[in-house]
N, C-alpha and C positions, 0 to 999 in steps of 0.2 A: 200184465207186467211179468218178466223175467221171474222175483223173487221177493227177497224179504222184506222190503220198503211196504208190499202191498200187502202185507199182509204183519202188521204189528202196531206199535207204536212208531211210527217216524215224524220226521220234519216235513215240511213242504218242498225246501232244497234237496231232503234225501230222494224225496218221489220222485225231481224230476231228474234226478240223477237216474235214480232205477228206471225212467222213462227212456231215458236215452240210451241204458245198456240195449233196453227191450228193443228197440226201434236198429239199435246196432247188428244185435243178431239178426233182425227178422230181416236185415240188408233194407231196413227202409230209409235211407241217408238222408232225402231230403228232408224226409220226418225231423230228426236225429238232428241236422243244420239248424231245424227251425227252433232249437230250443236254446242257440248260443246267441249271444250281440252280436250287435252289425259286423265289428271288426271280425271277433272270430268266424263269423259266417263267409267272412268276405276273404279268410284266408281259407278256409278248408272249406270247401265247394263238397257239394255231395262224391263229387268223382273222387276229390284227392279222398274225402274219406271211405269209400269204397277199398281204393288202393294202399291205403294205411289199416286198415280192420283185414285186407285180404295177406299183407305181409305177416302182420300179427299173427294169424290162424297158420300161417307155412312154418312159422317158427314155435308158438308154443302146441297147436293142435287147436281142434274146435271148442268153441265154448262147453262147460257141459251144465256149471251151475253157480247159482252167489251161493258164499259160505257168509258171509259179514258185511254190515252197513253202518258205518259211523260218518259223525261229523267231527272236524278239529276245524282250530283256527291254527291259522300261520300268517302270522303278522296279522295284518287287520283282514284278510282276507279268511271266507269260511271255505272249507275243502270238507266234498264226501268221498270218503276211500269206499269202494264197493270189491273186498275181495274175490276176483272171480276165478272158478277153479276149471284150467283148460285139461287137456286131455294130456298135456307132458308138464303144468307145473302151473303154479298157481300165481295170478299177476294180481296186484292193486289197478284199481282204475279210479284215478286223483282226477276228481273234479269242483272246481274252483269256479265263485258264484258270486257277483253284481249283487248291488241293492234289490235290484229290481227282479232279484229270481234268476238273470238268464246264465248263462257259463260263458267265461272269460276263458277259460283255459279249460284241457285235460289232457291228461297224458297215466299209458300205463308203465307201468314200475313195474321190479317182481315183488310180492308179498313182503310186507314188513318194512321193504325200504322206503326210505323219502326219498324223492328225486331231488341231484344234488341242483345248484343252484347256476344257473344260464351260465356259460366262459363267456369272458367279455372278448371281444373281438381283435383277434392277435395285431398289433400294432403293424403297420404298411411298411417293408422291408426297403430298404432303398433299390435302387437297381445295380445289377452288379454288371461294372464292364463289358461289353463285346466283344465276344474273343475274334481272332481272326476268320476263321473261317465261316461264323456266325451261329451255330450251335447254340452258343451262350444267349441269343436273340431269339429263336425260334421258344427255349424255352421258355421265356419270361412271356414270351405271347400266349403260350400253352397257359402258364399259370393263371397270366390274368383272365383269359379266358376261360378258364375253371372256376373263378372264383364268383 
């Protein structure tokens, strides 16, 4: 294992938390997959998280070590922060955990913050006129097709 989980007093949530840093670094995703539910598994495929742990590393630097492992509750949900300290600044990595062990959610933050809370989904604009020449129509097809 990565760090301190495996070597102290910890929870079983926090192990498998430090399980999935370890399985992160060592780039073994499908590992790393197999420890979230059906849902989250079936959203982050070993690839996307590959591609998610590889943007991570471009922007803060490579892993280098845990500093800290706790558990909190947030709402009825249990969360282990594992601060991990990269090579240009140090992130939380907030992992949120089912009855039954597995992780429903995670995401990192930079150290110390909560991640704020989901935007609810900006309400559907109506469509605004067609100008003449059509412009005003190409964009709206851009937008919906970006969205």
């Amino acid at each position: 294992m990565v760090g301190i989980a495996a070597c102290g007093r910890s929870t079983g949530i926090e192990r498998t938390a430090d399980r999935f840093l370890t399985y992160l670094v060592a780039e073994d995703y499908a590992a790393a997959t197999g420890l979230c539910d059906a849902r989250l598994a079936q959203n982050m495929t070993p690839e996307r998280l590959k591609q998610s742990w590889a943007l991570l590393r471009r922007v803060v630097g490579e892993f280098k070590r845990e500093t800290r492992i706790h558990t909190e509750m947030a709402g009825a949900d249990r969360v282990v922060v594992i601060t991990c300290e990269f090579e240009r600044r140090k992130m939380d990595l907030r992992v949120t955990f089912n009855d039954q062990g597995k992780i429903t959610h995670l995401v990192f933050v930079s150290a110390g913050k909560k991640p704020s809370a989901k935007p609810a989904k900006p309400e559907a604009q109506p469509p605004r006129p067609e100008k003449k020449d059509g412009r005003q129509a190409i964009a709206s097809q851009r937008a919906v097709v970006a969205s």
